[in-house]
C-alpha positions in Angstrom: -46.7 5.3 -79.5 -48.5 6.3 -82.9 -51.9 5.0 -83.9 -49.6 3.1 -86.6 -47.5 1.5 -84.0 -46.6 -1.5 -85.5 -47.8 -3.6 -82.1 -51.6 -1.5 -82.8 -51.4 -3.0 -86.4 -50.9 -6.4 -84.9 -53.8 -5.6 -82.8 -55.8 -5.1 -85.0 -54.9 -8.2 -87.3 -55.3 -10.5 -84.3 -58.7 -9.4 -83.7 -60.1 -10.3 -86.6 -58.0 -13.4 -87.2 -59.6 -14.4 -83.3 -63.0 -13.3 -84.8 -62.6 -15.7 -87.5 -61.5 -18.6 -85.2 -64.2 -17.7 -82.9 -67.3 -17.9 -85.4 -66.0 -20.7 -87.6 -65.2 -22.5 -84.7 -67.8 -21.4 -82.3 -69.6 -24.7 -81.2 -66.2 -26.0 -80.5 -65.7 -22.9 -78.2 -69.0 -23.0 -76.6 -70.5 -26.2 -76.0 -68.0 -26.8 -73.3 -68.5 -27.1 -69.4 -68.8 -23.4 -67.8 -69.6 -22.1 -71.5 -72.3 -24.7 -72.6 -73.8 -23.8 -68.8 -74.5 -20.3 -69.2 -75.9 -20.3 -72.7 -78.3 -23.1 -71.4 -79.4 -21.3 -68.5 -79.3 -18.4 -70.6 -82.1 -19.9 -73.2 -84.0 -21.7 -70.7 -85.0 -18.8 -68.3 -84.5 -16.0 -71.4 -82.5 -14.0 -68.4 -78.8 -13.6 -67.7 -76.6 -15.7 -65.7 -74.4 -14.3 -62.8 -72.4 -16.9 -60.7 -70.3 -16.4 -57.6 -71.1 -12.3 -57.7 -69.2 -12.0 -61.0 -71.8 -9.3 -62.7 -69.4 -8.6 -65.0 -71.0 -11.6 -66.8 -73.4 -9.0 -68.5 -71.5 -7.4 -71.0 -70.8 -10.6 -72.5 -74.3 -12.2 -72.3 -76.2 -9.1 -73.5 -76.3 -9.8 -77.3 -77.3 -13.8 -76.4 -79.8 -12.8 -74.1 -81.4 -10.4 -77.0 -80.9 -12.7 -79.4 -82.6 -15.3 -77.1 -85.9 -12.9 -76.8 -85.6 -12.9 -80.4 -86.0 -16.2 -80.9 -83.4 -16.6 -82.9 -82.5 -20.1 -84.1 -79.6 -21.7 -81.9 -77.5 -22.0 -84.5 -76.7 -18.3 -85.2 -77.3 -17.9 -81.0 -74.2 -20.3 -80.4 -72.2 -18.2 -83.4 -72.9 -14.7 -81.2 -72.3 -16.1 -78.1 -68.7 -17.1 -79.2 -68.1 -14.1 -81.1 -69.3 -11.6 -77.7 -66.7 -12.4 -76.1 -64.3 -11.0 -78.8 -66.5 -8.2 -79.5 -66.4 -7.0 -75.7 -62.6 -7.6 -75.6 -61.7 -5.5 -79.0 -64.1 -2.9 -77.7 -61.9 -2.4 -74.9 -58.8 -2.0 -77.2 -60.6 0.5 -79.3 -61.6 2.5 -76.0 -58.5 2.7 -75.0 -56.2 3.1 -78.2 -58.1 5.7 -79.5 -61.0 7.5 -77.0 -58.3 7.4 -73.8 -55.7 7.9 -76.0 -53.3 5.3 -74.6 -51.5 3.1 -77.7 -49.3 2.1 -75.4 -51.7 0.5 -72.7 -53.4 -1.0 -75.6 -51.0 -2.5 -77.0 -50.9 -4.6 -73.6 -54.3 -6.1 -74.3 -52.4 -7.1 -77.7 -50.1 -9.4 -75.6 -53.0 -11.8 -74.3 -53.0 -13.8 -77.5 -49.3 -15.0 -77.0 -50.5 -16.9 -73.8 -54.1 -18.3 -75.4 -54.3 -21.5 -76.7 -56.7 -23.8 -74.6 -58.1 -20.9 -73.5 -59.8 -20.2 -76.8 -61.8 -23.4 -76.0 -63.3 -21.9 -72.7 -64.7 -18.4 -74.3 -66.8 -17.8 -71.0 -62.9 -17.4 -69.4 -62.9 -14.2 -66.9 -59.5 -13.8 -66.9 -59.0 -13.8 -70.6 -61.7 -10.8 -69.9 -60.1 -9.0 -67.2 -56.9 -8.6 -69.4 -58.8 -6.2 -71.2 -60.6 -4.6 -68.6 -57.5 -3.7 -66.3 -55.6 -2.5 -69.1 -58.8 -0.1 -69.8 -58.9 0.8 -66.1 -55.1 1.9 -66.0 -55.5 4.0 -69.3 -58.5 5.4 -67.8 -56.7 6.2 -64.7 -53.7 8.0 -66.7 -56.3 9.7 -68.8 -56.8 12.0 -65.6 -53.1 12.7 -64.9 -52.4 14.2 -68.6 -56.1 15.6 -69.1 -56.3 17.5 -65.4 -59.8 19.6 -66.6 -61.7 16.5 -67.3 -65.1 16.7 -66.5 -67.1 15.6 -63.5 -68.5 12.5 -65.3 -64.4 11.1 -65.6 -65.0 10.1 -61.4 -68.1 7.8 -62.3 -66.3 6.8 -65.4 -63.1 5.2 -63.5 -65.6 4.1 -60.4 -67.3 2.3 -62.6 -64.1 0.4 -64.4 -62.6 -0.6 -61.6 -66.1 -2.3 -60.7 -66.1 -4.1 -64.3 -62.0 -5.6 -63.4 -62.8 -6.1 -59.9 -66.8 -7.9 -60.4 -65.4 -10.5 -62.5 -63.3 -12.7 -61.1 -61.5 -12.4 -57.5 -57.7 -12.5 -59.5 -58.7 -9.0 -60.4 -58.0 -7.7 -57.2 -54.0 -8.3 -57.7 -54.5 -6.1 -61.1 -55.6 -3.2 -59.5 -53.4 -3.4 -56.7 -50.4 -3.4 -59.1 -52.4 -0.2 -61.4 -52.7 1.5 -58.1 -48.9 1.2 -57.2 -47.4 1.8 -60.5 -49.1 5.1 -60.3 -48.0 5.7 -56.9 -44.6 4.5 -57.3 -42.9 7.1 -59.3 -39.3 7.1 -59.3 -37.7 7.8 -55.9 -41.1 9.0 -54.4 -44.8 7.9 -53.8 -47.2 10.3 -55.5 -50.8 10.4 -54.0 -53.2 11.9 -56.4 -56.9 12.3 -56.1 -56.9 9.0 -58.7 -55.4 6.9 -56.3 -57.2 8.1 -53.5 -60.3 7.1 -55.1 -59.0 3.6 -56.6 -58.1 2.6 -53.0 -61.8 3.4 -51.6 -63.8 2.0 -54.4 -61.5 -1.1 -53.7 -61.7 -1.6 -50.1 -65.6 -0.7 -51.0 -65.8 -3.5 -53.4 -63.9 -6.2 -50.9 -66.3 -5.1 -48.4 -69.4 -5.7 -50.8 -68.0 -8.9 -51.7 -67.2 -10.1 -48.3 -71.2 -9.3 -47.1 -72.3 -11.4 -49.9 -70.0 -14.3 -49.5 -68.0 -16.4 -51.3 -69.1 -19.6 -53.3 -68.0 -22.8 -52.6 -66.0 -22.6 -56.1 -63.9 -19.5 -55.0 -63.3 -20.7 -50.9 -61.7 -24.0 -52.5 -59.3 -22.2 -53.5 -57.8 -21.0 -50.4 -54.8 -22.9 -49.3 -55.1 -24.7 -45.4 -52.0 -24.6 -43.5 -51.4 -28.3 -44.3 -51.2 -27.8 -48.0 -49.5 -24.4 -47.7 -46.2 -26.1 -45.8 -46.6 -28.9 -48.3 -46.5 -26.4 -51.1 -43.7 -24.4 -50.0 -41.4 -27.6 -48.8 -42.0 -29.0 -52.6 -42.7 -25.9 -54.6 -40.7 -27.2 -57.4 -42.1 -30.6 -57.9 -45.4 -29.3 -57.8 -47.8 -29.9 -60.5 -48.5 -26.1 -61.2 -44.7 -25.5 -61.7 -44.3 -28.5 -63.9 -46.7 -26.8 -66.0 -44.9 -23.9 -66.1 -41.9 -25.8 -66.9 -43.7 -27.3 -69.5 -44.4 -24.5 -71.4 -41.7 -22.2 -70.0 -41.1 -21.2 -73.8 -44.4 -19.8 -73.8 -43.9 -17.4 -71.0 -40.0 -16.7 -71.7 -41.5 -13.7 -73.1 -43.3 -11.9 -70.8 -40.1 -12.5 -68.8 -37.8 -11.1 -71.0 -39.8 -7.8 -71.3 -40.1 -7.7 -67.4 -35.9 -8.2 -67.7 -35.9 -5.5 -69.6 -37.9 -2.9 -67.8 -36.0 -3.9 -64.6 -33.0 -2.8 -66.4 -34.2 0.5 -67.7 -35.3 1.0 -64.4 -31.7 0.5 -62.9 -30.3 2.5 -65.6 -32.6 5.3 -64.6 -32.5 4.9 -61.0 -36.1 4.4 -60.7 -35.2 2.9 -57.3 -38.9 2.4 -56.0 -39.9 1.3 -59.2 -37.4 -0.9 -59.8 -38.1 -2.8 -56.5 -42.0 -2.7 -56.7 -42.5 -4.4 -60.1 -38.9 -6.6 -59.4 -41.1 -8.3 -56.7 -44.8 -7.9 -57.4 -44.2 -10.7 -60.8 -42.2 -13.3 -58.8 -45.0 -12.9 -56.2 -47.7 -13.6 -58.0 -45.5 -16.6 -59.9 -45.4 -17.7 -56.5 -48.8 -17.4 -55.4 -50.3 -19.0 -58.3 -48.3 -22.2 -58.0 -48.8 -22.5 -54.5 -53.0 -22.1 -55.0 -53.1 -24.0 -57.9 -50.1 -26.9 -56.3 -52.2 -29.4 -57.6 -52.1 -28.1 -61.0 -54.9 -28.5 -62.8 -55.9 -29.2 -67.0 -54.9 -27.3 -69.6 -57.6 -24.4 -69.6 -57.2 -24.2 -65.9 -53.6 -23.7 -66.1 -53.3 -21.6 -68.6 -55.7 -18.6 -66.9 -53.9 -19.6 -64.0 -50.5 -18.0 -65.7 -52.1 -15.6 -68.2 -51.6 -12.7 -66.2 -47.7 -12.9 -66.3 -48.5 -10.7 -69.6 -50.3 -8.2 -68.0 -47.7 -7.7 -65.1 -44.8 -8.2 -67.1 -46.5 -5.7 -70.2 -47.8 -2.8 -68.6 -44.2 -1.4 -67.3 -42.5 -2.3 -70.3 -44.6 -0.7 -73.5 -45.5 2.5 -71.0 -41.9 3.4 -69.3 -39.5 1.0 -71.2 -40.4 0.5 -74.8 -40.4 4.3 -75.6 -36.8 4.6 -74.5 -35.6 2.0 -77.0 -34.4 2.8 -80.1 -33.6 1.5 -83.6 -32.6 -2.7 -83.8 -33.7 -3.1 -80.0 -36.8 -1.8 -80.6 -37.4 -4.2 -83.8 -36.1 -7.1 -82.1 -38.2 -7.4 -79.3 -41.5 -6.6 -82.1 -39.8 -9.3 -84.1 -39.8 -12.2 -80.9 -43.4 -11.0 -80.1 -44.4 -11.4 -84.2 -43.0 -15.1 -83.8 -44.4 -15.8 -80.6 -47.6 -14.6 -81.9 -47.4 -17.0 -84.6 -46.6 -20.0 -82.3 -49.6 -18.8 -80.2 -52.2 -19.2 -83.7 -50.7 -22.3 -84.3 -50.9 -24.0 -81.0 -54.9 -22.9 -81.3 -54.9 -24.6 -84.4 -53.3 -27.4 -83.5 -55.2 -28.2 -80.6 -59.1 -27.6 -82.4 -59.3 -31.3 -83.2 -59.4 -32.6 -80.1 -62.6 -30.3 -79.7 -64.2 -31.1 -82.8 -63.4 -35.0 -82.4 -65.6 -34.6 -79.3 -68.3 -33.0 -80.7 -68.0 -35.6 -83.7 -68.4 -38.3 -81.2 -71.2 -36.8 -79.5 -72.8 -36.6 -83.3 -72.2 -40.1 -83.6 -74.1 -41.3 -80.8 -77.0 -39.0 -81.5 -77.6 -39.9 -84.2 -78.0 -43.3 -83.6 -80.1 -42.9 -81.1 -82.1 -40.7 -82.9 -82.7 -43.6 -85.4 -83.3 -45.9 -82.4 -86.7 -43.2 -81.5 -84.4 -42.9 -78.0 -83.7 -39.3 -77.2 -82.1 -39.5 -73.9 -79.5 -41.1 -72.9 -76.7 -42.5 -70.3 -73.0 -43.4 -71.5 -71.0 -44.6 -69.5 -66.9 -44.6 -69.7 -66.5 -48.2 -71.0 -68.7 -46.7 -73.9 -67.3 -43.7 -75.2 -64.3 -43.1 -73.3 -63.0 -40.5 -75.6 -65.5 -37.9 -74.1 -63.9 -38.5 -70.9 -60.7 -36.5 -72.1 -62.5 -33.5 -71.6 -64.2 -32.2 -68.6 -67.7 -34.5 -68.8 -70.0 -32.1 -66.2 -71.5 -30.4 -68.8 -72.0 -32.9 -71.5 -76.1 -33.6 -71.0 -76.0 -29.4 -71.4 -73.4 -29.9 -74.3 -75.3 -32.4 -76.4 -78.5 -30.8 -76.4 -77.0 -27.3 -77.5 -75.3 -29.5 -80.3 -77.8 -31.4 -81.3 -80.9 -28.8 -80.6 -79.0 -26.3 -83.3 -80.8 -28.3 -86.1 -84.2 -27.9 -84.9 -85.8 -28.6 -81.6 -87.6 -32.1 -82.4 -83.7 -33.0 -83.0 -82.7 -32.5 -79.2 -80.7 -35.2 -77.9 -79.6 -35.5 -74.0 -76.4 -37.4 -73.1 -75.6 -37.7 -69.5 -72.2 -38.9 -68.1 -71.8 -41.5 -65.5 -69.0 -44.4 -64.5 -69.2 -47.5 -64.9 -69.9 -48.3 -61.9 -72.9 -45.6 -61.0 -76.1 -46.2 -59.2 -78.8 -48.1 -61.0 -81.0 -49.3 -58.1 -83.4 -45.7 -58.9 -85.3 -47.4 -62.0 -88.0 -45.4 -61.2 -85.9 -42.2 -61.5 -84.6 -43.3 -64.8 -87.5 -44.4 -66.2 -89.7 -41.2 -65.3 -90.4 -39.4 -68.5 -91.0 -36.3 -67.3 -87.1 -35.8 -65.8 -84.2 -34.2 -67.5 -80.9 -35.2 -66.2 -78.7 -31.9 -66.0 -75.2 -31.3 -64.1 -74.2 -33.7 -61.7 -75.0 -31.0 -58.9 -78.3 -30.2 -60.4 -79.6 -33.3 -61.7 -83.5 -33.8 -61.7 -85.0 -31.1 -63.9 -88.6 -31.7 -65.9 -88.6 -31.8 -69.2 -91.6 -29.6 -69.3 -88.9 -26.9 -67.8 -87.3 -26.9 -70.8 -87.9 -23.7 -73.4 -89.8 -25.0 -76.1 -88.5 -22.6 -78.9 -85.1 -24.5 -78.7 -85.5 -27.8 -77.2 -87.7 -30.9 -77.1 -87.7 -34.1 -75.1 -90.1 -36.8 -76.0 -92.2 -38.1 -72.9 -89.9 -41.1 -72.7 -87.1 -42.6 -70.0 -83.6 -43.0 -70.0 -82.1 -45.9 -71.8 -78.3 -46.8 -71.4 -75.7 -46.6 -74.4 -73.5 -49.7 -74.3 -70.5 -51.1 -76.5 -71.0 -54.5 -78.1 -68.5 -56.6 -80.3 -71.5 -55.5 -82.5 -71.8 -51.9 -82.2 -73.6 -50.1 -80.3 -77.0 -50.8 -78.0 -79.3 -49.7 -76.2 -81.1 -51.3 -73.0 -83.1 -50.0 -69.4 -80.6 -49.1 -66.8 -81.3 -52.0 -64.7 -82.1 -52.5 -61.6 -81.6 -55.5 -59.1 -85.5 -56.9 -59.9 -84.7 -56.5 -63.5 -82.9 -56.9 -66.9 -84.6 -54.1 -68.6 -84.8 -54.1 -72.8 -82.1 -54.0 -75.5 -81.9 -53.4 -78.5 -78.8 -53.8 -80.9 -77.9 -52.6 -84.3 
């Protein structure tokens, strides 16, 4: 494959047309849930955020953080953070197009944006990042086998790859497994090279590493029970992760068809061992995604969950498959990936508005409480159900980011609760020194807060509530008293 591969053109084009979505849409991108979370932390303790031993997380929080130092206003900070993410990813394709020398591997990472769509939403997604970084590790690791006299830095080099795949999310472990046997598996006999050798240790390494500093409580809840395991494979297809699939089965006919057609080639050419390694490694991972994820999960969720289909289903085909077709094959299967690509834009497009609704709703009631002198608040789901459509965790992080971005004496906190929450701590509510954050961290003090970006008035929380009338405000009560309203 040229540097004029038709796929590498595409590449290119989709970068920029994701750059575009990503800075013109970037507060839709990042003031949401894990996203919103990390730039907060981010601004408030001018450092960078690693959770659940994912230090991967630096590459794409290293031009925030010196924008942060900076001081620079929070609306052109929330514009770089979204656009990082692309940046990191397109730096990967250019590494490996044109420094590693691998089109073909590249073209791979090309393949990502048929499977995006809410996705796009969740920027901080390390999986969408990891389908750039194995791709990168595998180029790197053929980059040895054709260029035999590169230098001693090249061992470093590929150490320190498979660290960037492996460091950000536990999934990653399943990429380099497959790298490492595709490059072992070679036709009718396993080749161990020095390369594989080395993968192998720095994995095992890696596990070990991970294992002595444990897992979070995010990651273990992952792990199937023997309960839910039998239950999973006595229903697997009336699950809710394979209804999802189902769903959107369209989607991923693709990678599909261009696993279909490597397994073919394969038989043609009588690559037994390959043939039978990727023939079961796809379906297996199918299979251990729906059983991990049985109780399926939203849309963003879901979506990582089958994302790397691409990768597994990609990497055989454009390295050992694509080369040997020829003429109108060839052109038909860039044709179905030109449409496909298309469907995957307009799917982005056509789900930005229930983003942007949000964040209009969230405007909506800041506003008003602005003009009310009330700067932090508690809503409830009677009162704005609409901003229960989307994960609501983050929203006090959300709205200040939001409201914050024009100027820090604008800051407005909006915390999340049911109808039904506790009111019986007045004294809590009413402290003015307390921020309400996450549900799981909730009592931070105002005075915490980085003053460059954001600013609380010494005041307690008032509840938002939803009259025949409009809005009002009034105390969160308590069972000795009514508290004060005020309506419009």
């Amino acid at each position: 494959m040229k540097s004029s591969s038709p796929y590498l053109i595409a590449g290119h084009i989709d970068f920029a047309l994701f750059a575009f979505l990503a800075v013109w849409f970037a507060e839709e991108r990042v003031l949401l849930i894990d996203s919103a979370y990390q730039l907060f932390h981010d601004i408030n303790h001018e450092s960078i955020l690693i959770n659940d031993n994912r230090f991967s997380m630096v590459l794409s929080q290293l031009l925030p953080w010196l924008l942060i130092k900076l001081h620079v206003p929070l609306r052109w900070l929330i514009v770089a953070y979204s656009a990082s993410f692309v940046l990191l990813a397109y730096a990967c394709f250019l590494l490996t197009a044109y420094v590693l020398r691998q089109p073909r591997v590249a073209a791979v990472m090309v393949l990502t944006f048929l499977g995006l769509c809410s996705t796009f939403f969740h920027c901080i997604s390390e999986t969408f990042q990891l389908m750039f970084f194995a791709p990168m590790l595998y180029a790197l690791a053929q980059f040895r086998t054709q260029n035999p006299k590169s230098k001693i830095l090249y061992w470093p080099a590929l150490v320190l790859a498979e660290a960037l795949a492996f460091f950000i999310h536990p999934v990653a472990v399943f990429f380099i497994l497959y790298i490492i046997g595709l490059r072992m598996v070679e036709r009718n006999r396993l080749r161990i090279d020095a390369v594989s050798v080395v993968l192998l240790v720095a994995l095992a390494a890696f596990v070990a590493v991970r294992m002595l500093l444990g897992q979070s409580g995010h990651d273990e809840s992952f792990m199937p029970t023997a309960d839910t395991l039998r239950h999973a494979l006595t229903h697997f297809f009336s699950l809710r992760s394979f209804n999802y699939f189902r769903t959107w089965f369209l989607i991923y006919l693709f990678p599909l068809v261009l696993w279909g057609l490597t397994l073919v080639g394969y038989f043609r050419q009588r690559h037994w061992l390959r043939l039978a390694f990727v023939g079961l490694y796809l379906p297996a991972f199918f299979a251990l995604s729906v059983v991990v994820y049985w109780q399926g999960d939203g849309s963003i969720g879901m979506e990582r969950t089958y994302l790397p289909l691409y990768f597994f289903a990609g990497l055989p085909f454009f390295v050992d498959e694509l080369p040997r077709l020829a003429g109108w094959r060839r052109w038909t299967v860039f044709g179905y990936f030109a449409v496909m690509l298309v469907i995957g834009f307009t799917r982005i497009s056509m789900d930005i508005h229930i983003y942007a609704n949000r964040l209009e709703e969230i405007k909506h009631i800041a506003a008003y409480s602005r003009a009310h002198g009330q700067h932090k608040l508690i809503v409830t789901r009677s009162t704005a159900e609409q901003l229960f459509r989307v994960n609501i965790w983050g929203l006090a992080l959300e709205s200040m980011l939001l409201t914050a971005r024009d100027g820090a004496d604008q800051t407005v906190s909006i915390y999340m609760e049911e109808d039904d929450f506790d009111r019986s701590n007045a004294d809590f509510y009413d402290n003015p020194d307390v921020y309400m954050s996450v549900n799981w961290w909730k009592r931070w003090l105002v005075a915490d807060l980085n003053p460059h970006y954001f600013s609380l008035p010494p005041q307690g929380y008032q509840e938002l509530l939803h009259t025949p009338d409009g809005y009002a405000l009034s105390q969160v009560k308590n069972a000795l008293g009514e508290g004060r309203r005020h309506r419009i």
